[in-house]
FIKE-597217 format. One record per residue: chain; z, y, x of N, C-alpha, C, CB in turn. Coordinates in steps of 0.05 Angstrom, whole numbers, plus 5000, padded with zeros to 4 digits. Last residue first. Glycine has a CB too. Example, Ala and Ser with C-alpha at 12.3 -4.5 7.8 and 13.67 -1.06 7.14 Angstrom:
% residues 2
{A; {5142; 4955; 5257}; {5143; 4979; 5273}; {5157; 5001; 5258}; {5114; 4988; 5282}}
{A; {5156; 4886; 5264}; {5156; 4910; 5246}; {5156; 4934; 5264}; {5181; 4911; 5226}}
***
This chain:
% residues 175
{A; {5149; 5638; 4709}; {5184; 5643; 4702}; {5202; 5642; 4725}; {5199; 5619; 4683}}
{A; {5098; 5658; 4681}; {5117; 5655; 4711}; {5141; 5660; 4710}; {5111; 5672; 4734}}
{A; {5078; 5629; 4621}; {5076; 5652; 4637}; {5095; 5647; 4667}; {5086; 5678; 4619}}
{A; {5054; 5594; 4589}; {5043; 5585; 4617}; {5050; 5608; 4637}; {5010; 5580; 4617}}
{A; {5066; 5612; 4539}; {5080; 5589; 4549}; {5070; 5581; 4569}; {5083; 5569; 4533}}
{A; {5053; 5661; 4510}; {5070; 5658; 4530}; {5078; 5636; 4542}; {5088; 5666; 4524}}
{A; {4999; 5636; 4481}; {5002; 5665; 4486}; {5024; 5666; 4518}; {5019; 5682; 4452}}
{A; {5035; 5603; 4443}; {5013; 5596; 4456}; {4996; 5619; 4481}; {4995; 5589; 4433}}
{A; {5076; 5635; 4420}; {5075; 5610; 4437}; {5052; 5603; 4459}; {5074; 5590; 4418}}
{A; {5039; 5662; 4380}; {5056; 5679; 4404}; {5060; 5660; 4426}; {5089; 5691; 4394}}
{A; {5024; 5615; 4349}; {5003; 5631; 4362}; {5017; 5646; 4388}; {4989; 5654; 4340}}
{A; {5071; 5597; 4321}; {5047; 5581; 4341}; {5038; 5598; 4355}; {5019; 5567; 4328}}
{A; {5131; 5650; 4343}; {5109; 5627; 4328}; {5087; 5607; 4346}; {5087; 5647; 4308}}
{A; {5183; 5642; 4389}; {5155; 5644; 4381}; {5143; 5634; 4360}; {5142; 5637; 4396}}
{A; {5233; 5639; 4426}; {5231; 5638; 4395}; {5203; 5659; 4395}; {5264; 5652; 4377}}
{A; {5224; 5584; 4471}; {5221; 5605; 4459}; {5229; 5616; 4432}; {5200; 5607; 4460}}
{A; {5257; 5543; 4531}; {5254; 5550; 4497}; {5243; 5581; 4495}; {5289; 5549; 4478}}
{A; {5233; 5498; 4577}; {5239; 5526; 4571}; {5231; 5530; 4549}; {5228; 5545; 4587}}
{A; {5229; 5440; 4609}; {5237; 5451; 4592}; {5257; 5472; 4588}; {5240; 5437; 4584}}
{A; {5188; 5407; 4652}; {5195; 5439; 4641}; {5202; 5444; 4621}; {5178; 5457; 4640}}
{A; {5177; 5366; 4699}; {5193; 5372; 4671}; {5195; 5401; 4664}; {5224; 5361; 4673}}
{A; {5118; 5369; 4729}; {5141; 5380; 4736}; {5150; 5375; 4705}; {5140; 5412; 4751}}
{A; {5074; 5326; 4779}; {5085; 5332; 4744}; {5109; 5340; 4752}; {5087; 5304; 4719}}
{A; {5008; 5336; 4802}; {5037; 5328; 4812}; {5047; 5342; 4778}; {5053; 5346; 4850}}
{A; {4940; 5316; 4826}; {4966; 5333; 4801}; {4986; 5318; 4801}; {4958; 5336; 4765}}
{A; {4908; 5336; 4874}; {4921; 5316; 4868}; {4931; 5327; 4844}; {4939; 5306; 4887}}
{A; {4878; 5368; 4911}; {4868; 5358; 4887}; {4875; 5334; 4864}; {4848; 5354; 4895}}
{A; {4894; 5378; 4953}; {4879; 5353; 4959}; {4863; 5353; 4928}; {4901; 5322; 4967}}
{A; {4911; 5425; 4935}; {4897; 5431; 4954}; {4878; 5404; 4962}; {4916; 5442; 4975}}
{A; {4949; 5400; 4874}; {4952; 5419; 4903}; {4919; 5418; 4911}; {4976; 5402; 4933}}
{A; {4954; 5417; 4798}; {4932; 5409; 4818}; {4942; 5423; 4850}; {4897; 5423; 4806}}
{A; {5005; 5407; 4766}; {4992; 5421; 4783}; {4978; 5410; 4795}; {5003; 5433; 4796}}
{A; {5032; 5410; 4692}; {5024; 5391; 4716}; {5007; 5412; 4735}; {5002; 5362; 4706}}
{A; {5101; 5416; 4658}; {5076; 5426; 4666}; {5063; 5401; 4701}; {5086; 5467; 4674}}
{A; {5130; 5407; 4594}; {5118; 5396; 4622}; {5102; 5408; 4628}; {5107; 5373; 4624}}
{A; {5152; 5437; 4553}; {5163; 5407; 4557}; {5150; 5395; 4588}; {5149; 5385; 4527}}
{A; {5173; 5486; 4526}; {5149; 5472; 4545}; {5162; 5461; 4548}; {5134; 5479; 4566}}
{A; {5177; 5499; 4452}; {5197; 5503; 4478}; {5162; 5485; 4503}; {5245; 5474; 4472}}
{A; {5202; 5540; 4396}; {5179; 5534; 4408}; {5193; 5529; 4442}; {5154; 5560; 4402}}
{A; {5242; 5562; 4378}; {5219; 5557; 4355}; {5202; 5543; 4369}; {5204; 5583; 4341}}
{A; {5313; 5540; 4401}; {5289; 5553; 4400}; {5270; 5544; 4375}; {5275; 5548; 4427}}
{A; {5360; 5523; 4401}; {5366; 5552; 4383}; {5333; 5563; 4386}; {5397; 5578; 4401}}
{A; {5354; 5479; 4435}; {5357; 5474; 4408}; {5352; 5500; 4385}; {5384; 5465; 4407}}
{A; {5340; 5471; 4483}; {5333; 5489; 4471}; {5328; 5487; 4443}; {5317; 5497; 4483}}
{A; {5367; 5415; 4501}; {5370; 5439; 4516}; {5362; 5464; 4497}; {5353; 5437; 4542}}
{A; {5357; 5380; 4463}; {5379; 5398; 4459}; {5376; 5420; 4469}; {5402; 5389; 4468}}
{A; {5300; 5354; 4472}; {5295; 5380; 4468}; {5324; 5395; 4457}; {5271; 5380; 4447}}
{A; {5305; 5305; 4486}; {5310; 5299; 4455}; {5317; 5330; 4453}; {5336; 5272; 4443}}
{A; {5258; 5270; 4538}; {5275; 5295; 4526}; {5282; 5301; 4488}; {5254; 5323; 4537}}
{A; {5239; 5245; 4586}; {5242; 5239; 4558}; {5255; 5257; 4548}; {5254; 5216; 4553}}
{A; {5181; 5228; 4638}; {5206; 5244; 4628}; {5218; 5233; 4601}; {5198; 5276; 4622}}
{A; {5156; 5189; 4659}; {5155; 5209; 4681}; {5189; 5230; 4664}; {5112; 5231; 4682}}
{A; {5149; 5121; 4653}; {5162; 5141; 4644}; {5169; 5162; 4671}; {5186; 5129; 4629}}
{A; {5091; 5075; 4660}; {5123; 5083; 4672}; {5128; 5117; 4666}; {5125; 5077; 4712}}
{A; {5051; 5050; 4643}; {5083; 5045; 4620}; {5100; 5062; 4636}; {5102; 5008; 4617}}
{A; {5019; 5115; 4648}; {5009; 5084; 4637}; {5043; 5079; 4626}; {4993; 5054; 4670}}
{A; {5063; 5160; 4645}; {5033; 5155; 4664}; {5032; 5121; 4659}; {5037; 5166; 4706}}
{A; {5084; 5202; 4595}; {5093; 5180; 4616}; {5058; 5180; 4620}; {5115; 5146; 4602}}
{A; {5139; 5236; 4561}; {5115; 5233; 4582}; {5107; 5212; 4594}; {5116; 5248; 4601}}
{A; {5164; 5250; 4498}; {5167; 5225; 4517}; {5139; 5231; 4536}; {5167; 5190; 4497}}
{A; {5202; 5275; 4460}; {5188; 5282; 4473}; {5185; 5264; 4494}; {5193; 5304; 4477}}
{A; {5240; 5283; 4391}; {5245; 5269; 4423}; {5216; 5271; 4439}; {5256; 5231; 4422}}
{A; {5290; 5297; 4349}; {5268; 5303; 4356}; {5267; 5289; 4385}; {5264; 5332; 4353}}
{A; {5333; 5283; 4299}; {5318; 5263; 4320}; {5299; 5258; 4334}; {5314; 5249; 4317}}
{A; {5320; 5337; 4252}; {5330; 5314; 4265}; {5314; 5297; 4276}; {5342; 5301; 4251}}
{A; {5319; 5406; 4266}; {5292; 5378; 4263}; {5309; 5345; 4277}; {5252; 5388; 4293}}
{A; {5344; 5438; 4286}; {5345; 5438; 4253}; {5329; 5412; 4244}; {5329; 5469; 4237}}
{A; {5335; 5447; 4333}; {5354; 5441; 4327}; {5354; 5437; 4304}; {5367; 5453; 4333}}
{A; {5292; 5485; 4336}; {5285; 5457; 4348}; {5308; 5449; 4331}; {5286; 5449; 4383}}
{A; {5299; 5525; 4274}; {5295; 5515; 4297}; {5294; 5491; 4305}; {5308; 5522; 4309}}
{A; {5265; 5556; 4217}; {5276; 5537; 4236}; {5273; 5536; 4253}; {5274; 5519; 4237}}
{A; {5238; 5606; 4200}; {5277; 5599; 4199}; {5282; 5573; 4206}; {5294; 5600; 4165}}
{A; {5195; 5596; 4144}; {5214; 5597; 4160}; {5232; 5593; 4169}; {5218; 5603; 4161}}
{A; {5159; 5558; 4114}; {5171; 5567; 4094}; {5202; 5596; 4119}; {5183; 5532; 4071}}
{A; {5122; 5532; 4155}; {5125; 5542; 4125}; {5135; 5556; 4114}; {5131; 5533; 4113}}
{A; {5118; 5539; 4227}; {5136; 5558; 4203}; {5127; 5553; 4172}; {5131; 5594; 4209}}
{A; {5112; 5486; 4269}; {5095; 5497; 4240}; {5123; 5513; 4217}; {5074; 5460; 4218}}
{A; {5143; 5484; 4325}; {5141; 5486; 4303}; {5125; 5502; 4277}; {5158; 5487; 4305}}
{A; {5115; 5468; 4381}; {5126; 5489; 4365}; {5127; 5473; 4338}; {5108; 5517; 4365}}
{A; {5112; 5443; 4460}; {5121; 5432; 4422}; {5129; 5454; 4408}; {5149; 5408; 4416}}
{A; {5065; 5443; 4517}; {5094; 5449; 4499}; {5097; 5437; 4470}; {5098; 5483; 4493}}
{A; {5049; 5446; 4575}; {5043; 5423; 4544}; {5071; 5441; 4539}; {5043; 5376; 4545}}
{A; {5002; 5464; 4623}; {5019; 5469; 4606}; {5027; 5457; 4583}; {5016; 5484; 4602}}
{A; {4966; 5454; 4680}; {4963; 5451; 4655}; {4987; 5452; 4639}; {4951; 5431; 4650}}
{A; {4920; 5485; 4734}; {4944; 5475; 4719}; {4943; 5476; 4697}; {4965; 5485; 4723}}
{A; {4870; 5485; 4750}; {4895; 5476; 4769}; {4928; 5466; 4758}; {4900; 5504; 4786}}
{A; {4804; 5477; 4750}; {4828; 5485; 4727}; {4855; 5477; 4747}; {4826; 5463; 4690}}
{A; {4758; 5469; 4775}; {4762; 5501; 4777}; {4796; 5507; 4756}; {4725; 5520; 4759}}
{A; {4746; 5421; 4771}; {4758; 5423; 4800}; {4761; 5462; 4796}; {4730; 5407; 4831}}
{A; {4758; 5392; 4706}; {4741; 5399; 4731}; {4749; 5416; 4750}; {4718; 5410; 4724}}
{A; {4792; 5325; 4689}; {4789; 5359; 4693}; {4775; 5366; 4714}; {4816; 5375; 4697}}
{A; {4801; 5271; 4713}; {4776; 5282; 4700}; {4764; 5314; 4695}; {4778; 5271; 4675}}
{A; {4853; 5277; 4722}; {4833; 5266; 4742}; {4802; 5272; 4736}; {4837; 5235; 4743}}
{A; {4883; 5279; 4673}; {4877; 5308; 4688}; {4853; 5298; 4710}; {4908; 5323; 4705}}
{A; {4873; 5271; 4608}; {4861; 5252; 4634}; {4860; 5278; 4653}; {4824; 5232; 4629}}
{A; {4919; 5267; 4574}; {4912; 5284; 4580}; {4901; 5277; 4610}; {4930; 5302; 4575}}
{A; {4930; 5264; 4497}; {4933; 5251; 4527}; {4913; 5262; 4537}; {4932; 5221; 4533}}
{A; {4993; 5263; 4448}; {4969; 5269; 4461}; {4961; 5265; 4485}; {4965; 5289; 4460}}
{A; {5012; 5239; 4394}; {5002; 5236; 4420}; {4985; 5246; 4420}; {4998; 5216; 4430}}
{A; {5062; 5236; 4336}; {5028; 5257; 4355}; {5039; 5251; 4379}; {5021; 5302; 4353}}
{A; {5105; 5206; 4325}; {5083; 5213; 4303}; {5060; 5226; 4315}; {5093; 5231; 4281}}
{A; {5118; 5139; 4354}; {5115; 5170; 4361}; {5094; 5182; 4334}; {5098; 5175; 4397}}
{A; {5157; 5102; 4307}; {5145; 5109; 4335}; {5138; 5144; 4336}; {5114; 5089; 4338}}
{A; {5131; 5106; 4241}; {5148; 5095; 4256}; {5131; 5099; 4293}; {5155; 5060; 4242}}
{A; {5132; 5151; 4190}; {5115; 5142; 4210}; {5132; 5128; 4232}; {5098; 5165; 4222}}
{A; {5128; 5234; 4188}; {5132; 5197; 4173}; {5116; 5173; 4180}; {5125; 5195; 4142}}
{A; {5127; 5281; 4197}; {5136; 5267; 4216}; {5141; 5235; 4208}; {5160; 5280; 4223}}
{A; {5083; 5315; 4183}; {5116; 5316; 4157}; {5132; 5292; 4183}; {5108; 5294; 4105}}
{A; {5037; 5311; 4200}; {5054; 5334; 4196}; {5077; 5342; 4170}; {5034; 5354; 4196}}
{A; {5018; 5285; 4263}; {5034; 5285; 4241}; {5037; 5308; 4224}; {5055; 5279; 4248}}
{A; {4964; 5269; 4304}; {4980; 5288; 4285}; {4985; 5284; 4263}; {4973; 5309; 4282}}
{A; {4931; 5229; 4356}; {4952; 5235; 4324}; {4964; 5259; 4330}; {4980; 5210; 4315}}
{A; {4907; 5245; 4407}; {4905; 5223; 4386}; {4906; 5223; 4354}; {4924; 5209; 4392}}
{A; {4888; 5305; 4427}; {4904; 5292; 4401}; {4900; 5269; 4391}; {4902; 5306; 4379}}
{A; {4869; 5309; 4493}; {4862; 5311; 4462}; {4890; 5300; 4447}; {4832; 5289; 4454}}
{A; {4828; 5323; 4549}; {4853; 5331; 4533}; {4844; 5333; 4502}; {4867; 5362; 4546}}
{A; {4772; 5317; 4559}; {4802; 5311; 4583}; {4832; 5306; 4569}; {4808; 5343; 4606}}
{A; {4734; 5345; 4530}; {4745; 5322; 4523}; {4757; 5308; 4537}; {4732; 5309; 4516}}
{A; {4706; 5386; 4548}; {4694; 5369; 4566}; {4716; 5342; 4543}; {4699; 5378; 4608}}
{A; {4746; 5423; 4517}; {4706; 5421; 4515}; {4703; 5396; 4527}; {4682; 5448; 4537}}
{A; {4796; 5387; 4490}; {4780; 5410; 4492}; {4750; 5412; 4506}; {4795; 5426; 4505}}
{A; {4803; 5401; 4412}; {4804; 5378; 4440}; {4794; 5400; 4460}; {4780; 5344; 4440}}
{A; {4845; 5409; 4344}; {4825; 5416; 4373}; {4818; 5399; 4400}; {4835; 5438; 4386}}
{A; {4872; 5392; 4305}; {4843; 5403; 4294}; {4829; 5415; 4320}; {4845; 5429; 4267}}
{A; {4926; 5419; 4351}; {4919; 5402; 4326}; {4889; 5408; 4317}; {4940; 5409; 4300}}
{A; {4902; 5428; 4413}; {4926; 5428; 4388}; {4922; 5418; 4366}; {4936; 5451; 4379}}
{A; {4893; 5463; 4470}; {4887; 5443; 4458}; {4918; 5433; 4439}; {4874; 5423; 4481}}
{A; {4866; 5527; 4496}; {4893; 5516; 4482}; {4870; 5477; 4471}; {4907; 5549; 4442}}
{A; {4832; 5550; 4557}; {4832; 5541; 4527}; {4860; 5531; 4519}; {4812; 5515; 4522}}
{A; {4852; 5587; 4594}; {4825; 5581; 4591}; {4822; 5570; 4564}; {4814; 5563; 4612}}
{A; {4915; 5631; 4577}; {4897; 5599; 4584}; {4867; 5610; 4584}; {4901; 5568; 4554}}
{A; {4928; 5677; 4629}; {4917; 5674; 4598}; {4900; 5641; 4602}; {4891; 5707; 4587}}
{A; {4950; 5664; 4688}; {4938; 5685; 4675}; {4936; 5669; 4644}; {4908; 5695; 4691}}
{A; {4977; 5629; 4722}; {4997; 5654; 4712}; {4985; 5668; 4691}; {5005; 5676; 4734}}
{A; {4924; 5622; 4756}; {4945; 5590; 4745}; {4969; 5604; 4731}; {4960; 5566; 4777}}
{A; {4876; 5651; 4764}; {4899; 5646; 4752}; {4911; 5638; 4738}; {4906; 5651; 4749}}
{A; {4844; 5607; 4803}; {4848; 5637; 4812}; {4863; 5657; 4800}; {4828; 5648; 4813}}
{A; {4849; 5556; 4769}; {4858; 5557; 4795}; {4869; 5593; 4810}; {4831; 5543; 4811}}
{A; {4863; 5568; 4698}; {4842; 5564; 4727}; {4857; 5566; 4756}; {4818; 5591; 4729}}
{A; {4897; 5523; 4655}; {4896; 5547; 4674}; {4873; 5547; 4694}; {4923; 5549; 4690}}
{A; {4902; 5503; 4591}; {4896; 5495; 4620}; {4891; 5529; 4631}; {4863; 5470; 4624}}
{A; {4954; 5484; 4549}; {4940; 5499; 4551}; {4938; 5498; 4586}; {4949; 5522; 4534}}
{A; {4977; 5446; 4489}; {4968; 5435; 4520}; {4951; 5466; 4525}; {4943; 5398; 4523}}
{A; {5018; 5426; 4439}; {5002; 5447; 4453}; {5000; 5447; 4481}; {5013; 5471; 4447}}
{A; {5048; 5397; 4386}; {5036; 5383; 4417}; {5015; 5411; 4420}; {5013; 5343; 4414}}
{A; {5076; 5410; 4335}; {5057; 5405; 4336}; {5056; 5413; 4377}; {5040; 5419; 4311}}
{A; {5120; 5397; 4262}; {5116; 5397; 4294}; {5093; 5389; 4307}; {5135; 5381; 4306}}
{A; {5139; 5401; 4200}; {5113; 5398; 4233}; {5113; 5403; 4242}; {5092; 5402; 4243}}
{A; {5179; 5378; 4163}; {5186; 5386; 4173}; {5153; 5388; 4191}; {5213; 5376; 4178}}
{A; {5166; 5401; 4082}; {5154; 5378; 4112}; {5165; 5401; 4132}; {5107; 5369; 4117}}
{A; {5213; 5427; 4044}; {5187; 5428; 4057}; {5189; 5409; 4092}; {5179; 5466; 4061}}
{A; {5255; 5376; 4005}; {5249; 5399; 4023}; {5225; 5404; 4036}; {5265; 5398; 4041}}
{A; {5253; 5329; 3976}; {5253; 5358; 3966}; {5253; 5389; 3979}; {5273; 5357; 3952}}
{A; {5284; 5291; 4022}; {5255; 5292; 3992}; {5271; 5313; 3983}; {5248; 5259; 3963}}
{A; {5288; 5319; 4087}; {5300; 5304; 4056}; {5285; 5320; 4030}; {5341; 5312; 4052}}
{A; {5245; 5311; 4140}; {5256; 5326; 4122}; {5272; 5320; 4096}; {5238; 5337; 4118}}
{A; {5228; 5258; 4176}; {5218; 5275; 4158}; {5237; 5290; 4151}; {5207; 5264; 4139}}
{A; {5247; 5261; 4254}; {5258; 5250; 4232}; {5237; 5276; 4201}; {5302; 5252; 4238}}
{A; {5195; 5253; 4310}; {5217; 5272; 4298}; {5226; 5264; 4265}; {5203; 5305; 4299}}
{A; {5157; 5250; 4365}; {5168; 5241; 4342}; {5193; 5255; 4329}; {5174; 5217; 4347}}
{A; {5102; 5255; 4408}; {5127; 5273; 4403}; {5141; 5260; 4374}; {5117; 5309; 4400}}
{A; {5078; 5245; 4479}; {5091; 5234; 4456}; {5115; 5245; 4444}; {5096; 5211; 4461}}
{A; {5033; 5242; 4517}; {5055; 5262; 4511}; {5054; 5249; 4484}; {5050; 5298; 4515}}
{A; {5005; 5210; 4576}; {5014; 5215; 4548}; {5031; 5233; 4539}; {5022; 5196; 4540}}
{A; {4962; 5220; 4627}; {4986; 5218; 4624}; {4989; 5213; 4593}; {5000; 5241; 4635}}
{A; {4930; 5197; 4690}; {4926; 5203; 4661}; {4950; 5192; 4646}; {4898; 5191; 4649}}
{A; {4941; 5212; 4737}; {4908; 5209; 4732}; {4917; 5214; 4704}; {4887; 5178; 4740}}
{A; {4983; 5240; 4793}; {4980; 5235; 4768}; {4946; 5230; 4758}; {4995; 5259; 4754}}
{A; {4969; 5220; 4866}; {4971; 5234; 4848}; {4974; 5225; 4812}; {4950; 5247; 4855}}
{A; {4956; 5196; 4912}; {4931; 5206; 4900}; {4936; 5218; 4875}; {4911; 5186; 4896}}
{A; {4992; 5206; 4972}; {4989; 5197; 4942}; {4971; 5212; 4928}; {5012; 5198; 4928}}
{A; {4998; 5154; 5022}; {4983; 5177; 5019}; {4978; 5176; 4980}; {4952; 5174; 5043}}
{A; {5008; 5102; 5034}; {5033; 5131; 5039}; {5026; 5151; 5027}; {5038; 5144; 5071}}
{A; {4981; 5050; 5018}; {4988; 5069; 5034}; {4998; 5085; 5026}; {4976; 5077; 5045}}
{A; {5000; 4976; 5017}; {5000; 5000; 5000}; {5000; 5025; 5018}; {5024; 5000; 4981}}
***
């Protein structure tokens, strides 16, 4: 086996979360992946990928989306062949917001929420998102392309209180 590492190729993001009690509005929660260019990996995505989206070349997509969370296992996967991304994108951003219906929730308000990464079976993270419970919207992982062209995976979990869109907007900024 050699020393020399070629890096993350293709990952999953897996997000599940308990339905809501009959009579209340569906709880949705929704998987947001936004890619960066190399010249700035800080600047405004190049594209968002999210529910009803993939993105151009089809590297990054939505298996499933849920949107009341019913359903055994993970209710939305998404996966994200970075090995395939083209050599001008460097980094990539995944977070989880919440679909505001009706308002006024947080992570915390969504029972048995949980966030699972992983590279074929072996588990890179798992997160049941306490840390940013009092948030609307939080990043769950970010990946980086170095200089070989490798992508290395960082846990990132940082809460917002954002809608979708604002979210999507701030969640690749330099913290």
């Amino acid at each position: 086996m050699s020393g020399i590492s070629k890096g993350i190729k293709k990952v999953e993001v897996g997000l599940k979360w308990d339905p809501s009690p009959a009579g209340e509005p569906p709880h949705d929660l929704d998987i947001i992946a936004a890619t960066y260019e190399a010249d700035a990996p800080y600047g405004a995505p190049v594209y968002l990928v999210h529910f009803d989206s993939r993105s151009p070349d089809g590297t990054i997509h939505l298996n499933r989306d849920s949107r009341t969370g019913q359903g055994f296992g993970y209710d939305e996967v998404m996966v994200l062949e970075l090995d395939r991304l083209a050599a001008r994108y460097a980094r990539v951003v995944v977070g989880v917001t919440i679909q505001q219906q009706e308002g006024g929730k947080v992570l915390g308000d969504i029972p048995n929420t949980s966030v699972r990464i992983r590279e074929g079976h072996a588990s890179l993270a798992d997160s049941d998102l306490s840390a940013v419970s009092g948030s609307t919207a939080a990043t769950v992982a970010e990946f980086v392309r170095d200089e070989s062209g490798a992508w290395s995976f960082r846990e990132l979990i940082r809460g917002f209180d954002a809608d979708p869109a604002s979210f999507a907007s701030l969640m690749g900024a330099e913290h």
